[in-house]
N, C-alpha and C positions, 0 to 999 in steps of 0.2 A: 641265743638262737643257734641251732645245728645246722651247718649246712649241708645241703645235698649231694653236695658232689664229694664228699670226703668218702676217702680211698680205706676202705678195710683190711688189718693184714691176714684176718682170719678167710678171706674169701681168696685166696690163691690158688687153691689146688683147683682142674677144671671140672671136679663132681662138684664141690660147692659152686662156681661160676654158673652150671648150671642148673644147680638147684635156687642159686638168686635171680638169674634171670625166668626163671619159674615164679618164682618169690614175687619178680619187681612188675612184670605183665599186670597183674589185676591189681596192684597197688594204684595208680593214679588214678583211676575211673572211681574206687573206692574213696578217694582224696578230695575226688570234686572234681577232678579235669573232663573234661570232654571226653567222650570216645571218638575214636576211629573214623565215624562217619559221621559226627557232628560238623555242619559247616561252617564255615570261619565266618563272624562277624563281618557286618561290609561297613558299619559307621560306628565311630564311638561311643553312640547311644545302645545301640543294638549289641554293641559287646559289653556294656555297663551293666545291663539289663543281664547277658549271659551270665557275668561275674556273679550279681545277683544273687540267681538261680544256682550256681555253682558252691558261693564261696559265703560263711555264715558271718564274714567281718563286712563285707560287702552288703550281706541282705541287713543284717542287723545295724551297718552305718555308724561300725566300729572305729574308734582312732587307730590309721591305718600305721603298721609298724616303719619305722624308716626303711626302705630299700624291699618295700613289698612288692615293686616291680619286681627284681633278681628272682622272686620266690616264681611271681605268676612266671617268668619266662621259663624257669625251672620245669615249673608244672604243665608248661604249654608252650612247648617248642617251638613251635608252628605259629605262633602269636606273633601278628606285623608289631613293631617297637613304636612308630608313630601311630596310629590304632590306640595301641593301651596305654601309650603317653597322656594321648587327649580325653579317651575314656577315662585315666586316674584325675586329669584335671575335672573333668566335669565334677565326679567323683566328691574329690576334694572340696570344692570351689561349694557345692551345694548348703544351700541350709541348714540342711538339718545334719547334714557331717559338720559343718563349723558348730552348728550348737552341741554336738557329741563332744565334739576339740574343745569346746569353751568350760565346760566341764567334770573333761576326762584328766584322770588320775595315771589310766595304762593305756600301752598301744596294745594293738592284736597282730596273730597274724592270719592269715588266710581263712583256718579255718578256725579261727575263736579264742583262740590259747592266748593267755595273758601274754607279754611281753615286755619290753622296755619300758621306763617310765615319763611322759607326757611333761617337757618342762614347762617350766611358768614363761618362756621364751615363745613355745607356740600357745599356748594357753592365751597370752596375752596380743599373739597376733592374730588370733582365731576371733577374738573379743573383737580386736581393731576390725575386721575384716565387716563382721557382724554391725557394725556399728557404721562403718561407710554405708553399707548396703542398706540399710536402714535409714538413713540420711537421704539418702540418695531416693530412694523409694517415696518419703515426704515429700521431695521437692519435687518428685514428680506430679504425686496426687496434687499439689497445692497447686500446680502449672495447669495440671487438669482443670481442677476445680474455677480458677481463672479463668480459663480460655471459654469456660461451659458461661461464666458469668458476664464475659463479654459475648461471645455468641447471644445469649438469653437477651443481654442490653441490645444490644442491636438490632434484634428482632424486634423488641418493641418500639425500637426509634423507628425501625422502618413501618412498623404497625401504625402507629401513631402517623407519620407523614402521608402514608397510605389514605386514614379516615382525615387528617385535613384537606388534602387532597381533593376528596370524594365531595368534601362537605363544600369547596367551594368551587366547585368546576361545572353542580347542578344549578348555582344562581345565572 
């Protein structure tokens, strides 16, 4: 992975300085970043949702590369750190990113480009993950289902007490 901020010796002289900063102007907007007057995110969702619409590792619910925070801050200065913290949890933490993790082979980065490769380390805790939450989910329908079964019984013990009730309080 290349990073951003690497300093070039060919851009010294101040005609090239300003032919790259000519250069770097419509470069992020072309990248996927926000423009100028896009307004910032005000909840994690609402900036997850941005990323989304921005970023093709995001909309596609790609295995995100390590340290793909560094990139988005890179690419979006202006991006609160707790904001895209909790938006990369959501992110992450989702369904259908953990079943991408559960069996993906590559990370990505931003915008789609293969990357590092996906160990059996998180692979396998993507699976565990997968696997609580599912657990978890049965024991709740099963509490559901219970609770509806006692509810139902009750209803009809009091039905029943009801028509005894009725049936001897006319004699």
């Amino acid at each position: 992975m290349k990073s951003m901020n690497t300093i070039s010796n060919v851009a010294e002289s101040p005609e090239a300085n300003e032919n790259k900063a000519a250069d770097t102007t419509p470069e992020p907007v072309a990248a996927g970043a926000p423009a100028a007057g896009t307004p910032a995110a005000d909840s994690p969702r609402a900036l997850l949702k941005q990323l989304q619409q921005q970023f093709e590792a995001f909309r596609n619910c790609l295995p995100l590369e390590i340290g793909i925070d560094k990139q988005l801050l890179a690419r979006m200065p202006s991006l609160n750190r707790k904001l895209m913290r909790a938006a990369l949890g959501i992110h992450t933490g989702s369904m259908r990113y953990l079943r991408a993790m559960e069996k993906a082979t590559v990370r990505y980065d931003l915008d789609g480009k293969p990357g590092a490769e996906v160990t059996d380390t998180h692979r396998q805790h993507a699976k565990e993950l997968l696997q609580q939450r599912f657990k978890k989910e049965a024991e709740r329908k099963k509490a559901e289902r219970e609770a509806a079964a006692q509810q139902e019984a009750d209803r009809k013990r009091q039905e029943k007490l009801q028509q005894l009730a009725s049936k001897f309080s006319r004699k």
